[in-house]
Residue frames as a rotation matrix with the C-alpha (Angstrom) as fourth column:
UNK 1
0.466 0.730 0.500 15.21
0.848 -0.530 -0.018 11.44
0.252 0.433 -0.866 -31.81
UNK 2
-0.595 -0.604 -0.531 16.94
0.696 -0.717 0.036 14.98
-0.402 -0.348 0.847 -32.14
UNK 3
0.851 0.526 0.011 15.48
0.504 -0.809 -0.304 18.75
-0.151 0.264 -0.953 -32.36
UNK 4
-0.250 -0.952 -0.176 17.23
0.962 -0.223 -0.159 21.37
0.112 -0.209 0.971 -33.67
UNK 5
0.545 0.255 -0.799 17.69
0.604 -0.780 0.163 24.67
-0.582 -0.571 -0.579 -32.19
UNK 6
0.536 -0.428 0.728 19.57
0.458 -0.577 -0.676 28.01
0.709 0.696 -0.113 -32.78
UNK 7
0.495 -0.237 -0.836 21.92
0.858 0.282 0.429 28.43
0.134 -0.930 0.343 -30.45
UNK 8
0.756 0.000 -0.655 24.05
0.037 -0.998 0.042 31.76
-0.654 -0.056 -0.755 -29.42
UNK 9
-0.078 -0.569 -0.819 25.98
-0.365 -0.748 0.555 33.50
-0.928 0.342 -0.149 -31.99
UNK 10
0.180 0.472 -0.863 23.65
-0.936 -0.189 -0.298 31.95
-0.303 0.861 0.408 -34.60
UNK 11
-0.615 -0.713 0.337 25.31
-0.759 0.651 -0.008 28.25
-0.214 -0.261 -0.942 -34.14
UNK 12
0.211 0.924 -0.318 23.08
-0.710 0.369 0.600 25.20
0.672 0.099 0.734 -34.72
UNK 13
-0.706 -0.314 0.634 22.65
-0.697 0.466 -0.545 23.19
-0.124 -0.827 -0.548 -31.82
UNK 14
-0.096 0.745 -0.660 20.89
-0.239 0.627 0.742 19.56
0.966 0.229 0.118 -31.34
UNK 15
-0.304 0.072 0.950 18.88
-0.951 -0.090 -0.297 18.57
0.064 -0.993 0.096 -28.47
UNK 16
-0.701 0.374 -0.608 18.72
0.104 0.896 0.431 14.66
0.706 0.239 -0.667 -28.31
UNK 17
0.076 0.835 0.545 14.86
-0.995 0.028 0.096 13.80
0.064 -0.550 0.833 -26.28
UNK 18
-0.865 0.033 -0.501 14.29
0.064 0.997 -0.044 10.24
0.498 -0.070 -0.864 -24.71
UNK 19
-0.205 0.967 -0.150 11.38
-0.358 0.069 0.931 9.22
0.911 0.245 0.332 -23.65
UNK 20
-0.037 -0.303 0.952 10.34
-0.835 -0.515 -0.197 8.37
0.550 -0.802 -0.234 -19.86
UNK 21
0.961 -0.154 0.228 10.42
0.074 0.942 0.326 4.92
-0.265 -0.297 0.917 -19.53
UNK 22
0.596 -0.775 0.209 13.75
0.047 -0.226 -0.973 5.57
0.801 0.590 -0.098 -21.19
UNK 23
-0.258 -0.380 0.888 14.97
-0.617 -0.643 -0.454 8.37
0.744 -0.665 -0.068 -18.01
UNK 24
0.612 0.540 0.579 13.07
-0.779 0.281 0.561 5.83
0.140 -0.794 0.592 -15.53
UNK 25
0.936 0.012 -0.352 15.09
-0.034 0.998 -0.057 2.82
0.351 0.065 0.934 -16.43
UNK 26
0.890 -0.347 -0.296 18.09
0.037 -0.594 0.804 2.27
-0.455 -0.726 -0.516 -13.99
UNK 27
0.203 -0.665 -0.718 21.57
-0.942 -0.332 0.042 3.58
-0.266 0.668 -0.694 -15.29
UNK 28
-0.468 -0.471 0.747 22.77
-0.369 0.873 0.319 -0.66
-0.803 -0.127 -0.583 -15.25
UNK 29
-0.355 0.029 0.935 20.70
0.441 0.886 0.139 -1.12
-0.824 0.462 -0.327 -17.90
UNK 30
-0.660 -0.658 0.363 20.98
0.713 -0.395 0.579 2.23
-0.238 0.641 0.730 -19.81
UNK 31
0.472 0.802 0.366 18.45
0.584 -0.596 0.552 4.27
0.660 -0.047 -0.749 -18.60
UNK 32
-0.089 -0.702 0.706 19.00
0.339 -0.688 -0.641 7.42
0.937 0.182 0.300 -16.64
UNK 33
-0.529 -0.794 -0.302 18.19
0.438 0.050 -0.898 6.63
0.727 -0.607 0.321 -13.51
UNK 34
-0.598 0.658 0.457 15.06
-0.611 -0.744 0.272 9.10
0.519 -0.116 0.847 -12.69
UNK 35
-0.755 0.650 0.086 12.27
0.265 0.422 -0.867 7.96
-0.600 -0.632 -0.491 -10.18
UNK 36
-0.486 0.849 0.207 9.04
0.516 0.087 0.852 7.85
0.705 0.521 -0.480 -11.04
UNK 37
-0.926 -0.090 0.366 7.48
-0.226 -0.645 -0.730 10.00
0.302 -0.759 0.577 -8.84
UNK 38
0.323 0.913 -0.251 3.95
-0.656 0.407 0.636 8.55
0.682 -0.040 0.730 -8.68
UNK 39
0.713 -0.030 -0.700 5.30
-0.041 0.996 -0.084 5.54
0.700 0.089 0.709 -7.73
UNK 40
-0.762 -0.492 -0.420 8.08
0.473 0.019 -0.881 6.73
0.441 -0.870 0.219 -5.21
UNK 41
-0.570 0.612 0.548 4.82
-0.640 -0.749 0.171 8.91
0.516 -0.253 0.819 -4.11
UNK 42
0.496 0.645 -0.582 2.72
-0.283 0.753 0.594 5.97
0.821 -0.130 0.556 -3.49
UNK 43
-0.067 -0.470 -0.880 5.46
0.569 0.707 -0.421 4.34
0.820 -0.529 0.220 -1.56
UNK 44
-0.724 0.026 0.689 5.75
-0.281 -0.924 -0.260 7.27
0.630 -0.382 0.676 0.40
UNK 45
-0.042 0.919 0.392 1.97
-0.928 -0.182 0.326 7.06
0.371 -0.350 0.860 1.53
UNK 46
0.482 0.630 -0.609 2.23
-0.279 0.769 0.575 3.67
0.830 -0.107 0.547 2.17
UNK 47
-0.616 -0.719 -0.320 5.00
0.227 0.227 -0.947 3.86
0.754 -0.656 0.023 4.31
UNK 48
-0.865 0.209 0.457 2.63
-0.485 -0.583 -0.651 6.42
0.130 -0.785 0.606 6.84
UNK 49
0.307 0.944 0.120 -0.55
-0.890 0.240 0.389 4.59
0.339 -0.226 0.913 6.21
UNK 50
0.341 -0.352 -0.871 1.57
0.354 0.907 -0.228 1.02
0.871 -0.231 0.434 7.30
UNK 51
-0.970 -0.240 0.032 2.54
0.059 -0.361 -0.931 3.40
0.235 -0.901 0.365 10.62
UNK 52
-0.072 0.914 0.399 -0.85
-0.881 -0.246 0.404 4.13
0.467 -0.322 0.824 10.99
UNK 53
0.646 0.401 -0.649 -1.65
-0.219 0.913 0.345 0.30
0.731 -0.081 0.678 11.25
UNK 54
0.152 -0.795 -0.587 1.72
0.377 0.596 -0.709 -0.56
0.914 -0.114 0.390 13.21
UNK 55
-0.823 -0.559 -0.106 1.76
0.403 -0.440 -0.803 2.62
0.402 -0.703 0.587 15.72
UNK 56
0.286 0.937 0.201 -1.66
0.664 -0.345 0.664 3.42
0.691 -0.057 -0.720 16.87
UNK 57
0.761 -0.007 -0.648 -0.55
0.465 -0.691 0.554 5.35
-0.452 -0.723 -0.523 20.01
UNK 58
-0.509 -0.706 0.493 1.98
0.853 -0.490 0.180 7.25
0.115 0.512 0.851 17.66
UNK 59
-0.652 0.473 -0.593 0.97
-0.254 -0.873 -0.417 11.51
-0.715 -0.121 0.689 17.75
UNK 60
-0.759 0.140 -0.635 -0.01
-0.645 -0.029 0.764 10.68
0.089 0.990 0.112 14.08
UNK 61
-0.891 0.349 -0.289 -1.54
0.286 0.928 0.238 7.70
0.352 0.129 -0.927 14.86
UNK 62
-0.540 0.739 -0.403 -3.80
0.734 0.178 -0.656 9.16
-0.413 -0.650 -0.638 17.94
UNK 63
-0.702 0.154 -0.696 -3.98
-0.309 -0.946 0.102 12.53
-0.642 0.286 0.711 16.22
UNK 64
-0.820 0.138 -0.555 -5.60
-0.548 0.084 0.832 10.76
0.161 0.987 0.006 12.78
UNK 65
-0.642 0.599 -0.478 -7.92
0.645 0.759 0.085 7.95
0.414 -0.254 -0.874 14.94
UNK 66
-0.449 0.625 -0.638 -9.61
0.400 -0.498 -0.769 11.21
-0.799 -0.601 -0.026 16.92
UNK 67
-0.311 0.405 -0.860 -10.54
-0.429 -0.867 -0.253 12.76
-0.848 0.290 0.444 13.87
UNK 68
-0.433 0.247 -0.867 -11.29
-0.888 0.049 0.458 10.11
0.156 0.968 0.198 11.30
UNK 69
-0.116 0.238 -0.964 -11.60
-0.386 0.884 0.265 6.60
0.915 0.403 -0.010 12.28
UNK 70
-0.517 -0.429 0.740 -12.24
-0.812 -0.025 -0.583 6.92
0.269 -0.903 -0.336 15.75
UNK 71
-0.063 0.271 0.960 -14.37
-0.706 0.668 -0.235 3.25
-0.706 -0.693 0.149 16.07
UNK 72
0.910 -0.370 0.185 -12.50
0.401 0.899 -0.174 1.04
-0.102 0.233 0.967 14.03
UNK 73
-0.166 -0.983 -0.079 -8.47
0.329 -0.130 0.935 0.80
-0.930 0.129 0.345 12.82
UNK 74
-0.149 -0.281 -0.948 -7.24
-0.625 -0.716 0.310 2.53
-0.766 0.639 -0.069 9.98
UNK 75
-0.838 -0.535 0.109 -7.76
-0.191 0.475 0.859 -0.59
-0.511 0.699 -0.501 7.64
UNK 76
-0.512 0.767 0.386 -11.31
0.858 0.443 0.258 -0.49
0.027 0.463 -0.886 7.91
UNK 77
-0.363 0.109 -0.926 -11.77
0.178 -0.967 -0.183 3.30
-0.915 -0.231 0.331 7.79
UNK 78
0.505 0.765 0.399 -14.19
0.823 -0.288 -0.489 5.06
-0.259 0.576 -0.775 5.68
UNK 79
-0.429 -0.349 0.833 -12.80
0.555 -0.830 -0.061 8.63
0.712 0.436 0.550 3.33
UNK 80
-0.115 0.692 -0.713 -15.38
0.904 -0.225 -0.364 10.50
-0.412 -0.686 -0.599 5.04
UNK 81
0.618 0.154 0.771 -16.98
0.388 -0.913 -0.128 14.01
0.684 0.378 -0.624 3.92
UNK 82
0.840 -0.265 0.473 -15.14
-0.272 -0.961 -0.054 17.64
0.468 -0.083 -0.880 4.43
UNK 83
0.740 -0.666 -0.095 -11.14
0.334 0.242 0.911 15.80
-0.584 -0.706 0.402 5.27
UNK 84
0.484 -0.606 -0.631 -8.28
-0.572 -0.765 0.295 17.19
-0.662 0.219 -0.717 4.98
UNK 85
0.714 -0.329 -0.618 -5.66
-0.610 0.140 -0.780 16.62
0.343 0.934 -0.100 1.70
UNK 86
-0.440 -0.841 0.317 -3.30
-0.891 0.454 -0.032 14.97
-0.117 -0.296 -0.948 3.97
UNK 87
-0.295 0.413 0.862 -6.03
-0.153 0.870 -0.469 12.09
-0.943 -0.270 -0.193 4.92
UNK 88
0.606 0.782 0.148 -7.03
-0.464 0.499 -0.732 11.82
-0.646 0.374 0.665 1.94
UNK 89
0.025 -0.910 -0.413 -3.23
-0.827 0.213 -0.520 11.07
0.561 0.355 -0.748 0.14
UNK 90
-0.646 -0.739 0.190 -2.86
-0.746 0.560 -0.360 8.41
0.160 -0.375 -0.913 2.96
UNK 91
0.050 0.822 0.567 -6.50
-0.357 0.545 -0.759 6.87
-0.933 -0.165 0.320 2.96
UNK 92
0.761 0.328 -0.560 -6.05
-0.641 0.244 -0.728 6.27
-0.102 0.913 0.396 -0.91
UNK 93
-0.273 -0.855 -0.441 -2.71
-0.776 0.467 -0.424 4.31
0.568 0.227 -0.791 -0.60
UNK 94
-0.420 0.098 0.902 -4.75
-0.598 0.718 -0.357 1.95
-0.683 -0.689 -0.243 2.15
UNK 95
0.826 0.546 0.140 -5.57
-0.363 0.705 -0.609 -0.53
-0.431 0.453 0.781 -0.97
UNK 96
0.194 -0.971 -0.136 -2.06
-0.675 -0.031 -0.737 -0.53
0.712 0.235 -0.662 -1.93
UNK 97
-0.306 -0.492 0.815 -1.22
-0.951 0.202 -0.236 -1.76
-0.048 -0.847 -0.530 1.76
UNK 98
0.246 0.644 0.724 -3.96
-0.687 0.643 -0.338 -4.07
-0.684 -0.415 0.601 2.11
UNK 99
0.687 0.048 -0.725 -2.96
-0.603 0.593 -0.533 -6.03
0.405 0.804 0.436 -1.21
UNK 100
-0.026 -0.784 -0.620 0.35
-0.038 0.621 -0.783 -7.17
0.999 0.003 -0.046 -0.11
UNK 101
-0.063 0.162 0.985 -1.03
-0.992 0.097 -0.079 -7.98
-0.109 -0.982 0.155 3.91
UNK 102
0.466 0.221 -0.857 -1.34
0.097 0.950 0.298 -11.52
0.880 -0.222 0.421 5.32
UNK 103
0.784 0.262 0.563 -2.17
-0.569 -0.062 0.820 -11.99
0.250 -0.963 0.101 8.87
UNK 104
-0.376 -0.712 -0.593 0.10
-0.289 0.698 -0.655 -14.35
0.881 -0.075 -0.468 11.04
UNK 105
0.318 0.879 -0.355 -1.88
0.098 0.342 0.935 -16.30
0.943 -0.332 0.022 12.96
UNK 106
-0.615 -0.343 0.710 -0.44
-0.737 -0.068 -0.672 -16.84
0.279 -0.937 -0.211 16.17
UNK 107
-0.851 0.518 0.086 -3.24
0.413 0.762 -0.498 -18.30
-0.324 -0.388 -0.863 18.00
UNK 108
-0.626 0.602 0.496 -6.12
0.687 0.123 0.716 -17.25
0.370 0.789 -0.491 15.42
UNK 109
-0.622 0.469 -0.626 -7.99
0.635 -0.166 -0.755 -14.41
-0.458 -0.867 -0.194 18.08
UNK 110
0.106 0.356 -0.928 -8.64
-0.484 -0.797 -0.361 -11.64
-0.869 0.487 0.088 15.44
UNK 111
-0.847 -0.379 -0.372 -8.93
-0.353 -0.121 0.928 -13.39
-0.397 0.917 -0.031 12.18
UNK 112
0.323 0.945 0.047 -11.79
-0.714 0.275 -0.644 -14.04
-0.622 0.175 0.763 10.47
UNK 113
-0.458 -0.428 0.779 -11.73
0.314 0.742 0.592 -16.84
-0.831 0.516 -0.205 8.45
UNK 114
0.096 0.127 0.987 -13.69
0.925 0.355 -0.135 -15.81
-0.367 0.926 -0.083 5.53
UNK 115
0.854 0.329 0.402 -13.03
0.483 -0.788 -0.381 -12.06
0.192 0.520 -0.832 4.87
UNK 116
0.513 -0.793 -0.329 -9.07
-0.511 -0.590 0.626 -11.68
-0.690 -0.153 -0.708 5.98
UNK 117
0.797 -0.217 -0.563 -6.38
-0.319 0.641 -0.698 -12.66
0.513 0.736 0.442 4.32
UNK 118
0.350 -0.739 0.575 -4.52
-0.801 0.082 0.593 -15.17
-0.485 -0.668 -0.564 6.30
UNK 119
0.521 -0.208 0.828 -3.90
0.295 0.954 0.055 -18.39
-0.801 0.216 0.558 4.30
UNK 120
0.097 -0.915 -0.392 -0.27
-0.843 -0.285 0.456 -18.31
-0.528 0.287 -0.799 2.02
UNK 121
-0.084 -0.299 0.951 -0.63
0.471 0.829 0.302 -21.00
-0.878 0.473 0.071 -1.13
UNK 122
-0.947 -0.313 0.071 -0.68
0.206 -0.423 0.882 -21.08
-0.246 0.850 0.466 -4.72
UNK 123
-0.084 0.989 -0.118 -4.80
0.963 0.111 0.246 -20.27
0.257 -0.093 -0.962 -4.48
UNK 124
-0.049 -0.091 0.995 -4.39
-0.134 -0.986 -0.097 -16.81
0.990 -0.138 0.036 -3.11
UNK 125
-0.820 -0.366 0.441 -4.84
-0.365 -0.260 -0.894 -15.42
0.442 -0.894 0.080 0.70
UNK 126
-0.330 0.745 0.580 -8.60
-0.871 -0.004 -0.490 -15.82
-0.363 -0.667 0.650 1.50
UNK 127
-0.700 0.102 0.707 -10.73
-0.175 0.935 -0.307 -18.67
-0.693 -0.339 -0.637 1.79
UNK 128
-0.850 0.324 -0.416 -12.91
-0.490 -0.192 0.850 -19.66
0.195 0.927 0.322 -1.43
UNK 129
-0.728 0.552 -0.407 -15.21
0.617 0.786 -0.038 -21.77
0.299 -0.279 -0.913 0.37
UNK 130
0.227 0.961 0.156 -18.71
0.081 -0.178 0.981 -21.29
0.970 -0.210 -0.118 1.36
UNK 131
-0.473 -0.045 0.880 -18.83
-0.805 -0.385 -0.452 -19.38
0.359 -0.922 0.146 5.05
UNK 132
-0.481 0.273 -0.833 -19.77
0.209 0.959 0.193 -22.10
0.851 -0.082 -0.518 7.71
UNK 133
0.500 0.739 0.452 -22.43
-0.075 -0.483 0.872 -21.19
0.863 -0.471 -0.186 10.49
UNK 134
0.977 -0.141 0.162 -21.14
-0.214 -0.548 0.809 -20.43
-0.025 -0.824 -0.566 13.99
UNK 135
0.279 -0.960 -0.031 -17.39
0.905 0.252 0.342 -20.62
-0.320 -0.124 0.939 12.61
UNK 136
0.884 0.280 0.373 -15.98
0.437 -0.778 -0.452 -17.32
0.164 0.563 -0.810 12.20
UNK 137
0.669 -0.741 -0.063 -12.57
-0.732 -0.641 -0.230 -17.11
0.130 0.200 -0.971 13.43
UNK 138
0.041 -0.641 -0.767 -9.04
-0.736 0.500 -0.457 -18.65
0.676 0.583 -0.451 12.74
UNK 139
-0.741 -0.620 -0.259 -9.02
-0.251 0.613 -0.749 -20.12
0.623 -0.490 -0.610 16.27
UNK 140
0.348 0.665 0.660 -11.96
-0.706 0.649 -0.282 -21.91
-0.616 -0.368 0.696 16.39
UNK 141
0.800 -0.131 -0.586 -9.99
-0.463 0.488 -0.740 -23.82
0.383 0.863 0.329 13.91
UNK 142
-0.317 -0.919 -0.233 -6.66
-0.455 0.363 -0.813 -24.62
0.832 -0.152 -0.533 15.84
UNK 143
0.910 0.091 -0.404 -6.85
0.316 0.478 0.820 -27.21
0.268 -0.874 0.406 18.76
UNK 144
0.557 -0.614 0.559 -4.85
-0.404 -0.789 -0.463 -25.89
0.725 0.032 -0.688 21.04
UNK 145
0.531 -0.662 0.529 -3.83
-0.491 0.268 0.829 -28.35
-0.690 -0.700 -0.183 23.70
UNK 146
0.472 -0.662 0.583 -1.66
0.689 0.689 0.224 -29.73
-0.550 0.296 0.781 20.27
UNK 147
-0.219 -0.420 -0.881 -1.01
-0.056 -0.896 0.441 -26.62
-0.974 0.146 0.172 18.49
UNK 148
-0.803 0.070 0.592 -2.74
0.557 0.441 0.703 -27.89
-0.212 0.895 -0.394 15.02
């Protein structure tokens, strides 16, 4: 697709236009290479809201837990009323994060069984079953004097 123009001393000039999936696609396969900027944006946020989770005693970390989420962890944090534009850029990328999580058990202390996602088949992460009464976490499931 070309526009022409009128260029100086009355010349006619073309301006070829591509389209941005075009400019997005990398140069190897004849696009130009361009980020998306949403999308490197996003990453971005997830990168600080995955520090959040990883570094709690970070400045950020303590700085964000005194003023927003100060009695739970950042994963189970609430928007809240009258925050600032930062929190709210790095609270909206925590559904991003959370999609591609999955616990590693260890020895099962902090997982729930029916509302994390710790199980890794072709079924997805969380259990699909019906919740069983006084079972609620991963390691009331593992015998531990075998490690099963």
């Amino acid at each position: 697709m070309a526009k022409f123009f009128w260029g100086d001393a009355g010349t006619k000039k073309k301006i070829h236009w591509r389209n941005w999936e075009v400019m997005c696609k990398a140069k190897c396969v004849g696009g130009m290479g361009f980020k998306d900027l949403k999308i490197f944006n996003d990453a971005l946020l997830g990168k600080q809201a995955w520090r959040l989770v990883q570094q709690e005693n970070s400045l950020l970390g303590r700085v964000m837990k005194a003023k927003y989420y100060h009695n739970c962890t950042f994963l189970e944090s609430a928007l809240g009323y009258s925050c600032s534009y930062s929190w709210k850029s790095i609270w909206s990328s925590k559904a991003l994060l959370k999609e591609g999580l999955t616990w590693r058990v260890g020895n099962g202390s902090k997982i729930n069984i029916w509302t994390d996602p710790w199980l890794a088949d072709e079924n997805g992460r969380y259990v699909m079953s019906d919740p069983v009464e006084d079972l609620n976490l991963v390691s009331e499931l593992i015998d531990h004097d075998d490690k099963e």
